[in-house]
TIPA-403727 format. One record per atom (N, C-alpha, C): residue in one letter; x, y, z. Coordinates in steps of 0.2 Angstrom, whole numbers, plus 5000, padded with zeros to 4 digits. Each point is the difference from the previous one (the first is absolute). Example, Ala and Ser with C-alpha at 12.3 -4.5 7.8 and 13.67 -1.06 7.14 Angstrom:
BEGIN
A506649725039A499650065000A500450065000S499850054996S500450065001S499650055003
% end
This chain:
BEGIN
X500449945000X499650065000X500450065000X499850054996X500450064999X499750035005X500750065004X499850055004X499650054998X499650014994X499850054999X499249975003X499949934999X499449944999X500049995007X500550005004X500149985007X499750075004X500350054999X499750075004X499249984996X499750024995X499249994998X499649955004X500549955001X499549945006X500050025006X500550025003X500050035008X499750064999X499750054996X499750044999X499249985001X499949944996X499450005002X499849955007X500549985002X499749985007X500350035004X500350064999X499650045006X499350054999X499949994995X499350045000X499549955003X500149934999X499649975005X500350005008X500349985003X500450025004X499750085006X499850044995X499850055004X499549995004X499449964993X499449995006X500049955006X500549965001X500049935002X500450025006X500350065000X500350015006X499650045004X499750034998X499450035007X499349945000X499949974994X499449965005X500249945002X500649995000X500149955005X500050005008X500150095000X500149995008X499550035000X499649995006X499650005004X499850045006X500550015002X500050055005X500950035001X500150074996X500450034998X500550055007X500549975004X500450055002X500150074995X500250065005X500450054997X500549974996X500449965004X500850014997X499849964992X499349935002X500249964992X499550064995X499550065002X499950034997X500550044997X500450035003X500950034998X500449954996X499949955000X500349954995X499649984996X499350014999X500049994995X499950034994X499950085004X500250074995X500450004997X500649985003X500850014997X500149924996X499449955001X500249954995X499750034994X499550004999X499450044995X500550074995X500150055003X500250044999X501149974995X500349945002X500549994998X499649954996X499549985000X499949944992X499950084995X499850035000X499850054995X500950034999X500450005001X500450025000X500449954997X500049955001X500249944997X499950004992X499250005000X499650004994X500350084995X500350035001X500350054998X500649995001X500349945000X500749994999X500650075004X499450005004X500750055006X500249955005X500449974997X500349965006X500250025007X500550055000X500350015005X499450035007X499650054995X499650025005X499549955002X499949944996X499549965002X500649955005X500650005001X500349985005X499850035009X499950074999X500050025006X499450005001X499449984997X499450015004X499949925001X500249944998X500049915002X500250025006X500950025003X500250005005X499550055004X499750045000X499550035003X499449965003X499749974994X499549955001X500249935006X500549995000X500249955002X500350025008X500150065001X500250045006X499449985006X499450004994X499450035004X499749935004X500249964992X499749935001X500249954996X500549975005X500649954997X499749954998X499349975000X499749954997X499949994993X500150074996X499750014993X500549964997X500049954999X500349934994X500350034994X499550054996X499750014995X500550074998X499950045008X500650055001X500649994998X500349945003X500849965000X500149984991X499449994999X500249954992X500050084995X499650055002X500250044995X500450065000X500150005009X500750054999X500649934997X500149945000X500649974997X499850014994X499550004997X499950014992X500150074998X500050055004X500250074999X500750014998X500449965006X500650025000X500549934994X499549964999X500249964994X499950044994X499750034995X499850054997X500550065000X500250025007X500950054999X500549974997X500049915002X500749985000X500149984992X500750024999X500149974993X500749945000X499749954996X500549965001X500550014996X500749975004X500550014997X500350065001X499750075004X500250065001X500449995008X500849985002X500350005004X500050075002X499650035005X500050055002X499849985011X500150055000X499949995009X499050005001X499850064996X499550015001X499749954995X499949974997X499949964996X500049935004X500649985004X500049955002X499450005007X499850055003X499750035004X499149975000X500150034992X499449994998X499749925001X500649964997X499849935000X499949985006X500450035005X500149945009X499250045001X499550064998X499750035004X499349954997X500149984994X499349984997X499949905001X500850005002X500249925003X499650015007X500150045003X499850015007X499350015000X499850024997X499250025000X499549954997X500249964994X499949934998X500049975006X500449975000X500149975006X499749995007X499850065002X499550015004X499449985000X499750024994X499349984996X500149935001X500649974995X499949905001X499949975008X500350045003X500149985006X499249995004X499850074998X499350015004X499549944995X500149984994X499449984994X500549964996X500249965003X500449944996X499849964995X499450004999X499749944993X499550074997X500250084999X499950064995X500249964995X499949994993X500349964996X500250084995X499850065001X500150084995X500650025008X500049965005X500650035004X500749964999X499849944998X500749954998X500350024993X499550004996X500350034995X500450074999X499850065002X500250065002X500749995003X499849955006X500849995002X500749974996X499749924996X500449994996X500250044993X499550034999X500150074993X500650025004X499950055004X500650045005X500749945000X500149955001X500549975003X500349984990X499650014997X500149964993X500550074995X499650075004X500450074999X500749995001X500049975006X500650025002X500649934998X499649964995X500449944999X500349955006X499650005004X500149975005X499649935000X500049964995X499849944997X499749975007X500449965003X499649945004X499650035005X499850075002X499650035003X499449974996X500050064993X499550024994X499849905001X500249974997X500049944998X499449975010X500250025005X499549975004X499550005001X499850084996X499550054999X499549984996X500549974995X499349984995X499849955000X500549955002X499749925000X499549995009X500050065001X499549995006X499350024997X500150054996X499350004996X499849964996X500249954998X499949954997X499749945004X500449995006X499849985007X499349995002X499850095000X499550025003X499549994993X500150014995X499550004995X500049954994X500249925000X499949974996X499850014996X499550004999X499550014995X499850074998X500450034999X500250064997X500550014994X499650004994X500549994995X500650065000X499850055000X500550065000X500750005004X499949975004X500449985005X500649974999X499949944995X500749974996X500250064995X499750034996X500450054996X500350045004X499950025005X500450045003X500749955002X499849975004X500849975001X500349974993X499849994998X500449964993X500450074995X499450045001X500350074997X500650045004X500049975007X500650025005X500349995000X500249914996X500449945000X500550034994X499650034996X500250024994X500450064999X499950035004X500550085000X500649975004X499949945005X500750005002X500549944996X499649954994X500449974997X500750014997X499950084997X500850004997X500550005004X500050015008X500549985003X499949945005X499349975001X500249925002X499549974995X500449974996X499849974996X499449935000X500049985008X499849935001X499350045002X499950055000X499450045001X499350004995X500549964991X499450004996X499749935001X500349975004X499749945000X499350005004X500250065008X499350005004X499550044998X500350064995X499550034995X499549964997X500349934997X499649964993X499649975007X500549975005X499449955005X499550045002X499950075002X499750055003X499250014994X500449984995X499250044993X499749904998X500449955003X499749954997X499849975007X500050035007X499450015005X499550035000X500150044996X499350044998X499449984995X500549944996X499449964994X500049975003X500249945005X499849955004X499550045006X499950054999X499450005005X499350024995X500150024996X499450014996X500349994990X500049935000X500349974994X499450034993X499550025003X499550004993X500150094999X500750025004X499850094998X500450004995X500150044994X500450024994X500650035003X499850065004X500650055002X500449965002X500149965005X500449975003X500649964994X499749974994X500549984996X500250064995X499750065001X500050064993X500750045008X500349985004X500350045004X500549954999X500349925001X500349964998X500450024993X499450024996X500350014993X500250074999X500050025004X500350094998X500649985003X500149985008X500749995002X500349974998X500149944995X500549974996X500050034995X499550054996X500350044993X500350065001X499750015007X500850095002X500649955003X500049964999X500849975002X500550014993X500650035001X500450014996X500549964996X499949954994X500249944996X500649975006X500650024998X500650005005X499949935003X500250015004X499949915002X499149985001X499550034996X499549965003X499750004990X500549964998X499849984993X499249975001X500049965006X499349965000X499350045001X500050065000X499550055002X499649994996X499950004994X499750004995X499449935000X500649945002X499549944998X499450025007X500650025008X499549985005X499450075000X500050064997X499550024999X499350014996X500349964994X499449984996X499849944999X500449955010X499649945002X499250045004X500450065005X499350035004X499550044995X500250034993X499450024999X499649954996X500249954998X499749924996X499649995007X500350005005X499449985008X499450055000X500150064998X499750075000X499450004994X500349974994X499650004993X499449935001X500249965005X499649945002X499350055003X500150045005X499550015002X499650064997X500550044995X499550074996X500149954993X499949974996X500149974994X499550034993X499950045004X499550044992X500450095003X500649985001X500450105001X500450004996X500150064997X500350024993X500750015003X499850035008X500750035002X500549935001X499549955003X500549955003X500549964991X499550034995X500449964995X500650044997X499950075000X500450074998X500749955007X499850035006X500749995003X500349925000X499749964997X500449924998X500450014997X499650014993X500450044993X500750045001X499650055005X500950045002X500649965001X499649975004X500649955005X500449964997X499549974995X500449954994X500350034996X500050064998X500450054996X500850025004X500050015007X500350035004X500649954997X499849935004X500449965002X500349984990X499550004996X500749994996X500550044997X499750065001X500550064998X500550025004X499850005006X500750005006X500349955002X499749974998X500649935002X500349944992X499950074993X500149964997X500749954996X500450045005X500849975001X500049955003X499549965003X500249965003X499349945000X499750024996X499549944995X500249974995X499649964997X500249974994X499450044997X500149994991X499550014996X499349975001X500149955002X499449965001X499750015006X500250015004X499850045006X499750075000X500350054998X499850054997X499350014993X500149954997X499449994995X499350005004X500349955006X499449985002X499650065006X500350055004X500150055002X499650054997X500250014993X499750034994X499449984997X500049965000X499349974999X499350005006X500449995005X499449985006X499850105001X500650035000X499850095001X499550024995X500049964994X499850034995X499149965001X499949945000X499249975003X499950055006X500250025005X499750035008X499950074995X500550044999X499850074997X499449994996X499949954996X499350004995X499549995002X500149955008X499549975001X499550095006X500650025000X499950095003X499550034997X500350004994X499750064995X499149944998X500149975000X499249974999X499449985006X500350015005X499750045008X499850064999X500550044997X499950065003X500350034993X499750024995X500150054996X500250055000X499850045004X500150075001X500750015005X500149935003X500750005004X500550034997X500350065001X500850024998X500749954999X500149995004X500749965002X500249954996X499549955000X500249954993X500250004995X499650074997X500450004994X500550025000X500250045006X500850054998X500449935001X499949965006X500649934999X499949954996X499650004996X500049954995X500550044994X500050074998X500550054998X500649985003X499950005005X501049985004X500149945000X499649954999X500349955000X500149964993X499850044995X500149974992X500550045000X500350065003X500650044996X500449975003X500349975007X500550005004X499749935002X499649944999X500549955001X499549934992X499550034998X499849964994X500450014995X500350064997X500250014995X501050005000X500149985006X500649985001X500049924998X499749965003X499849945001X499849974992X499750054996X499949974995X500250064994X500849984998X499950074997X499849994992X499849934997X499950014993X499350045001X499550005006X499450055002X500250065000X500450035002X500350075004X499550054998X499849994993X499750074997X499249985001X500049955001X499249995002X499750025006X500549975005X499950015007X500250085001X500250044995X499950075002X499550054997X499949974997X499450024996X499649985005X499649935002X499750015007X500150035004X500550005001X500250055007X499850084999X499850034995X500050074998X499250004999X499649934999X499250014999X499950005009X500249955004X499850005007X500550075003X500250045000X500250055000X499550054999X499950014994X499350034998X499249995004X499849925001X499650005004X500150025008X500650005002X500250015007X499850085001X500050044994X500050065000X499250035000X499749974997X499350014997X499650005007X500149905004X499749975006X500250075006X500750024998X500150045009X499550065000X500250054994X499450064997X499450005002X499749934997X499250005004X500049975008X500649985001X500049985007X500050065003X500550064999X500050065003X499550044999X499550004994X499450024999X499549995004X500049935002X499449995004X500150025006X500850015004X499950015006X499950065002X500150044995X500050104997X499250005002X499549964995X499350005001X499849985008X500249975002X499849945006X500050095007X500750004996X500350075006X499350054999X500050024995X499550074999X499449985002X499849934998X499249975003X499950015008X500649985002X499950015007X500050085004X500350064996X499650065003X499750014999X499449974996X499550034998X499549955002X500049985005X499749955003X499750015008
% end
């Protein structure tokens, strides 16, 4: 989740959060009605990304009335939002031990928060300080089996730390094929599978190619009338014999070439008005059909320049319709 996406959600829970702190209580001291002024008064200040000033009104609130859980998790989310990672500054380092210590307080008070475990290990994940973050999330996983979002997150966590431990992609992979084992009939689960072996970089993961267009054939099982799932086969079979065609044989490559060229068809006969098809049926006659077969070369370019043509026509009235679609709806 982006910070920009991360402040918008804690945005909106504290708009709820306002009303839920005075009907909960019942019978109101001074001091928690002085706390919860200055609670009230710093979520608006928050929601206005004035951080700092929204620092001094949590430690206010929480002066009055040390119990505000809600107080502790969002002065640490305030002072997480100053801190920049990777800025070795005093003040900066300040910042983390201040939002470590306020988190923390919150876990303490409201242990199984599963938006306060997170927060914590977000913060610990700032500071690259791995086996914290890493306790952080696999306790949310813990807590919420049956939560799909929950493996993406650790597996996506898994992943930003693999270029320097590399033994990390392996609890990535185990992290997202947790996730289809808990709900085998969901697509996203194998379409997440398939994006994490196609953003892996050729270099030592030559196999990327087969083991990604094993999970979206898992994927095409369950949508089998999708144009997209035939479009991204078709790529896939295109990818692997172009890039790796130093280290194919012909016959290997033919066949690569051939299987790209039935899914992209079988694309364009779904879904006509689909773009994408036709531009890779163009790339895949220039760059590896017409290689493959050069007594064709002039044939397959000449294809190549009619599905070029329709690539051009399908996107026009694709951006047409979305141009109409837009103006329909202010006038509605």
């Amino acid at each position: 989740m982006s910070r920009q996406r991360t402040h918008l959600f804690l945005v909106a829970t504290l708009a709820l959060m306002v009303v839920f702190t005075f009907a909960g209580c019942k019978k109101l001291s001074l001091k928690n009605l002085q706390g919860n002024y200055h609670f009230n008064k710093a979520n608006q200040l928050f929601k206005d990304s004035k951080f700092s000033k929204a620092v001094v009104e949590y430690e206010l609130a929480l002066k009055y009335n040390p119990t505000l859980v809600q107080a502790y998790r969002f002065l640490g989310e305030s002072n997480k939002s100053r801190f920049v990672p990777s800025k070795d500054t005093p003040e900066n380092k300040a910042f983390a031990e201040k939002a470590l210590e306020s988190l923390g307080k919150a876990y303490e008070i409201d242990p199984n928060n599963k938006d306060i475990i997170y927060s914590l290990g977000d913060m610990y994940d700032r500071m690259r300080n791995f086996e914290e973050a890493e306790k952080m999330y696999l306790r949310i996983v813990e807590l919420e089996p049956g939560n799909m979002n929950n493996y993406y997150v650790v597996a996506g966590f898994y992943k930003r730390y693999a270029s320097d431990k590399p033994e990390l992609k392996k609890k990535a992979v185990d992290m997202y094929l947790r996730r289809i084992e808990t709900d085998p009939e969901n697509v996203q689960g194998y379409a997440y599978m398939y994006d994490y072996y196609d953003g892996l970089t050729v270099g030592d993961n030559k196999d990327k190619f087969d083991r990604a267009y094993y999970f979206e054939q898992k994927r095409l099982a369950l949508e089998p009338n999708s144009a997209e799932m035939y479009y991204t086969i078709g790529v896939n079979r295109f990818n692997k014999a172009y890039q790796l065609q130093n280290f194919l044989s012909q016959a290997e490559r033919e066949a690569l070439g051939a299987e790209s060229e039935k899914n992209l068809f079988k694309a364009i006969e779904i879904d006509p008005a689909y773009p994408e098809p036709y531009s890779y049926v163009k790339i895949l006659y220039i760059n590896v059909q017409a290689a493959l077969y050069p007594e064709k070369e002039s044939r397959y370019k000449a294809e190549a320049d009619r599905f070029g043509e329709k690539y051009t026509e399908a996107k026009k009235r694709q951006t047409d319709r979305l141009k109409f679609e837009k103006e329909l709806k202010k006038t509605t």
